[in-house]
Backbone as a ProteinNet text record, in pm:
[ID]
protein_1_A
[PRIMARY]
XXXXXXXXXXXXXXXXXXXXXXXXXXXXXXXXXXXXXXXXXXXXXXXXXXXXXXXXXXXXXXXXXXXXXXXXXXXXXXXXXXXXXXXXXXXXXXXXXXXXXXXXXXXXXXXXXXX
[TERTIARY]
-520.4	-631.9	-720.5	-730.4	-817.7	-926.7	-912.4	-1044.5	-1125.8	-1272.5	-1431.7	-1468.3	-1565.1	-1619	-1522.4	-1403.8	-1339.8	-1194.6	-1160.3	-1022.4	-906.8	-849.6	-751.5	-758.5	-841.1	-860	-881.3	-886.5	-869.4	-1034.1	-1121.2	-1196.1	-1224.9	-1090	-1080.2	-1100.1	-1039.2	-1051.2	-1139.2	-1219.9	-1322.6	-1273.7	-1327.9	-1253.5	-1343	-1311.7	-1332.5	-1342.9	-1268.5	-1358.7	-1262.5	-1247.8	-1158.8	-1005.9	-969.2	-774.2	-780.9	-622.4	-616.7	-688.8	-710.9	-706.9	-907.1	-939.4	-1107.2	-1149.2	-1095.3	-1143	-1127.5	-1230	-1233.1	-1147.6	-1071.1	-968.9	-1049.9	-1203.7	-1264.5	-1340	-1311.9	-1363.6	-1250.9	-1146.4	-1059.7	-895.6	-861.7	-784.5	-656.5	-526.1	-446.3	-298	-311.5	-126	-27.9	68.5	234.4	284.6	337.4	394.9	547	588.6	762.9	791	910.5	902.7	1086	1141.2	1261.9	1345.8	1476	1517.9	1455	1482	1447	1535.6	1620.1	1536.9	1578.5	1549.8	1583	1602	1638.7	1627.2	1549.4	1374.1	1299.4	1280.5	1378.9	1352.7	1361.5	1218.1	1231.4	1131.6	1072.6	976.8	868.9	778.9	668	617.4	640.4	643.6	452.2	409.5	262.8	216.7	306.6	264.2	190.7	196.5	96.6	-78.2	-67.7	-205.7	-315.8	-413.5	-495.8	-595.3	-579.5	-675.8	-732.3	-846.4	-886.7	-912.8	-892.1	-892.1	-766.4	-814	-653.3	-671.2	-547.3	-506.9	-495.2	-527.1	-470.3	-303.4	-187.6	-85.2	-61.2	-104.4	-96.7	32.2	108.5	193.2	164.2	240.5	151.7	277.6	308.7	403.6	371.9	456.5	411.3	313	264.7	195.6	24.4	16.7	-109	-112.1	-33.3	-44.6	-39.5	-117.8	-51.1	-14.3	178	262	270.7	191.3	204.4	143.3	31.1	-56.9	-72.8	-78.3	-72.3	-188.6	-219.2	-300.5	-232	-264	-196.1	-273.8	-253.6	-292	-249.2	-207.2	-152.7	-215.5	-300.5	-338.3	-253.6	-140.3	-18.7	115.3	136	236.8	177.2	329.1	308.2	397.3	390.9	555.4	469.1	519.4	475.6	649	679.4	807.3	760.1	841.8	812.6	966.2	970.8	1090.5	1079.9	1205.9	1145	1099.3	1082.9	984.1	1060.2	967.3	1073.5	1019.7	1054.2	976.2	1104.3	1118.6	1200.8	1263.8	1398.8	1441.8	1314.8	1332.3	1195.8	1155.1	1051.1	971.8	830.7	791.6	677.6	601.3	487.1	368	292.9	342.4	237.1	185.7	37.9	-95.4	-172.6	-173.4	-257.5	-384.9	-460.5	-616.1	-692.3	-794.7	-864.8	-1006.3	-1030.2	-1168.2	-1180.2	-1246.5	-1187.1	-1140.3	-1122.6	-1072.6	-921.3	-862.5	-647.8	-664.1	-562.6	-519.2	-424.5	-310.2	-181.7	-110.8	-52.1	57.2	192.6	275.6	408.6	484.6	604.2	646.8	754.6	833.9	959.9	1026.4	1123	1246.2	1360.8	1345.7	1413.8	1516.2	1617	1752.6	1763.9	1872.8	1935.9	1988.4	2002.3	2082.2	2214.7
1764.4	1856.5	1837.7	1733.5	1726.5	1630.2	1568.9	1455.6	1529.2	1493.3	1559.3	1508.4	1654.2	1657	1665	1581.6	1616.8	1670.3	1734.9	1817.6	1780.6	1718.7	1694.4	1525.2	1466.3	1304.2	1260.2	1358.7	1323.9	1365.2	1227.6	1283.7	1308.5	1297.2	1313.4	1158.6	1171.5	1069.7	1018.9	890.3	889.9	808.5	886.6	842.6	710.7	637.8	493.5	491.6	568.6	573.7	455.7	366.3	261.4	251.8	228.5	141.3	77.7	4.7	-132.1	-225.7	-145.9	-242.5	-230.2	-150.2	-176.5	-62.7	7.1	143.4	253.4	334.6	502.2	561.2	633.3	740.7	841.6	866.2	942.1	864.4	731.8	658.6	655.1	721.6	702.2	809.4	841.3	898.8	827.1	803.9	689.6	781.5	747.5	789.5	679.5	772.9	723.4	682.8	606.8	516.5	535.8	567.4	567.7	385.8	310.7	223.6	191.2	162.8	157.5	35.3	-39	42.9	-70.5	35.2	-0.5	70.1	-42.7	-204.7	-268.1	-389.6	-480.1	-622.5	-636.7	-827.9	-879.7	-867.9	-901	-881.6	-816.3	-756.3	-583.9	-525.5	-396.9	-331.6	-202.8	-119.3	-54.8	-64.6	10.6	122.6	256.1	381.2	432.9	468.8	441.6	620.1	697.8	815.9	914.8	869.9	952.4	868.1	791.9	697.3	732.6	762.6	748.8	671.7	589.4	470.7	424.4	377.6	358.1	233.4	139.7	-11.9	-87.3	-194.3	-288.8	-267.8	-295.4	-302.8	-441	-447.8	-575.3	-522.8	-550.8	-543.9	-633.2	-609.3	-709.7	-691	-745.2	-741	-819.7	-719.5	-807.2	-796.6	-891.7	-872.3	-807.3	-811.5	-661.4	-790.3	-937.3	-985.3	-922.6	-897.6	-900.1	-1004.3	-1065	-1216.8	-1192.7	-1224.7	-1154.6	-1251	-1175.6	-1296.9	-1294.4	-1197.8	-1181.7	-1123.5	-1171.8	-1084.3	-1079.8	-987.7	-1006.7	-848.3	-916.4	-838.6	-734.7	-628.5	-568.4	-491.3	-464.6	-354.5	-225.1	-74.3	15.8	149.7	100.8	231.7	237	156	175.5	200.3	172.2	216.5	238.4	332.8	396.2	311	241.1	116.4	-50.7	-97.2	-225.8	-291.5	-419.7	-449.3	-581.7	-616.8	-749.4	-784.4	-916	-972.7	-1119.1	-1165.3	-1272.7	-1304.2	-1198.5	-1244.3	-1306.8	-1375.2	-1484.4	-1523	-1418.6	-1343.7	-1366.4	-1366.8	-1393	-1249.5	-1227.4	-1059.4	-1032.1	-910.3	-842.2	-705.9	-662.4	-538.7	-585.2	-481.9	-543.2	-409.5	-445.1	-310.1	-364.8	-303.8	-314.5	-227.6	-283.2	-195	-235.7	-95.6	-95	-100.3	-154.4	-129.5	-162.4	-67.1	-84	-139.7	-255.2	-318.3	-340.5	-284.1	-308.2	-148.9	-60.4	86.6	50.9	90.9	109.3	243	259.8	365.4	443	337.7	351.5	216.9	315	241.5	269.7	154.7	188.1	117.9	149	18.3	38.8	-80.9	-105.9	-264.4	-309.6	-372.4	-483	-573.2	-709.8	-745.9	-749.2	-811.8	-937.4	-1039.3	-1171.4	-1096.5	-1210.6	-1184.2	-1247.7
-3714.8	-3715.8	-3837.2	-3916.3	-4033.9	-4041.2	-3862.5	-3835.5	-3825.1	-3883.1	-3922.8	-3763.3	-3712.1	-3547.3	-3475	-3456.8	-3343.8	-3403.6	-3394.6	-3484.5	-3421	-3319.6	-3263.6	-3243.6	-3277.3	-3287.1	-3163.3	-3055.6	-2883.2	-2794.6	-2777.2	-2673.5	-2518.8	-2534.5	-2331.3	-2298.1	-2169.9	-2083.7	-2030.7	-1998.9	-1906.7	-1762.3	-1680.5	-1535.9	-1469	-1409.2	-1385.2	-1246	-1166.3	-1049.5	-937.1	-985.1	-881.3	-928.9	-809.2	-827.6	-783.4	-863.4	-843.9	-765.5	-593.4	-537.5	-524.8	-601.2	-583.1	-509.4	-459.2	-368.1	-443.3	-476.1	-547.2	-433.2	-498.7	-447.1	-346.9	-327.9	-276.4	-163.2	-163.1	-35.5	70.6	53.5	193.8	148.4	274.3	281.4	327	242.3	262.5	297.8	411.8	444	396.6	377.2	295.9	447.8	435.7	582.2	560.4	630.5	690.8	714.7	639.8	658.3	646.6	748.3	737.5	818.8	749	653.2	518.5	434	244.8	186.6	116	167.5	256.1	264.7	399.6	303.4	435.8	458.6	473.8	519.9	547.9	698.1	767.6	934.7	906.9	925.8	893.3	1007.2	1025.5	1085.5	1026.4	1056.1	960.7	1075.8	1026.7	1155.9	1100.7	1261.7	1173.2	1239.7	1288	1368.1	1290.1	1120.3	1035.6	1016.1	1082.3	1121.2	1221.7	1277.9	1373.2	1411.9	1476.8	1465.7	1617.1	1649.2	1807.4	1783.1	1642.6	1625.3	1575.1	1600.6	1578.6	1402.1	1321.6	1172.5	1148.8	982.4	937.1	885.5	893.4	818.7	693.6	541.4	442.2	370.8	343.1	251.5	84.2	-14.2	-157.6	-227.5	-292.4	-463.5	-546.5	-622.5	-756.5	-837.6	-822.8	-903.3	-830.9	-684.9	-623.6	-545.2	-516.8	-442.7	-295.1	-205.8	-60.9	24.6	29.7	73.3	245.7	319.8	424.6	528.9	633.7	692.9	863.2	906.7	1027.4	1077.6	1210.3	1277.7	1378.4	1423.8	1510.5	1596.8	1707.3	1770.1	1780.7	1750.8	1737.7	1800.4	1892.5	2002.2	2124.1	2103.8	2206.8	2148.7	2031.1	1999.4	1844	1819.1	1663.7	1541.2	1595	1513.3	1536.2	1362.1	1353.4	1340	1389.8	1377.3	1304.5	1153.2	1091.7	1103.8	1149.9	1174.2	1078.5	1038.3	919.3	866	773.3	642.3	539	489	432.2	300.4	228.6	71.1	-43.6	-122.5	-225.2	-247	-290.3	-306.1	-408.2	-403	-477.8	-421.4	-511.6	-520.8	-386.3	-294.8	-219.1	-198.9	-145.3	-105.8	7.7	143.6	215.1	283	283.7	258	463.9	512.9	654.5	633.6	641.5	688	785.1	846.4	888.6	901.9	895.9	877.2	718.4	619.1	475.3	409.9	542.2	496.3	476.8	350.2	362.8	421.7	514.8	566.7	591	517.5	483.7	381.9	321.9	179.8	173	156	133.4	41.4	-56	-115.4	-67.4	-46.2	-36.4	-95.3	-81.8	-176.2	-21	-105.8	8.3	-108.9	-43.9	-80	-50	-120.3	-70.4	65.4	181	305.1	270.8
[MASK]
+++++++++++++++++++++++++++++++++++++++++++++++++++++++++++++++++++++++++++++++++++++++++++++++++++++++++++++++++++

């Protein structure tokens, strides 16, 4: 309390507006995805019934570096479930991210074991 003008040495935060992945938190509304089981082997389910969508998704998968080790297209106005079967990723930490066109619309992390 003895810094001259500001008495606590602290001027607040200034907010920045984007994450990580480049999208302001106020450009989209992102559901938490049910994704089981986690971890896996690389054969798991991505449950999408907190989603609403009348277009097909990209499904991306990324490493904790940002690298994206895995992408696939889907259609999901018939069912509420994405099934990834062999992925073939190193054990590790992963995040994959639903979007629609360049909207995310859902995020999840989960964790791959040695088989």
């Amino acid at each position: 309390n003895d810094l001259p003008g500001n008495k606590t040495g602290f001027d607040g935060f200034k907010e920045v507006g984007k994450s990580a992945t480049g999208l302001s938190s106020r450009e989209t509304e992102v559901a938490s995805l049910t994704l089981y089981p986690n971890p896996n082997t690389g054969n798991f389910n991505i449950d999408l019934s907190g989603i609403t969508t009348q277009k097909p998704v990209q499904v991306s998968i990324v490493d904790m570096l940002g690298r994206v080790v895995y992408e696939q297209n889907s259609d999901v106005r018939m069912s509420n479930e994405i099934e990834i079967r062999n992925l073939s990723v190193e054990p590790g930490k992963y995040h994959v991210i639903i979007s629609e066109g360049t909207k995310v619309i859902g995020r999840s992390n989960f964790a791959v074991y040695s088989k």
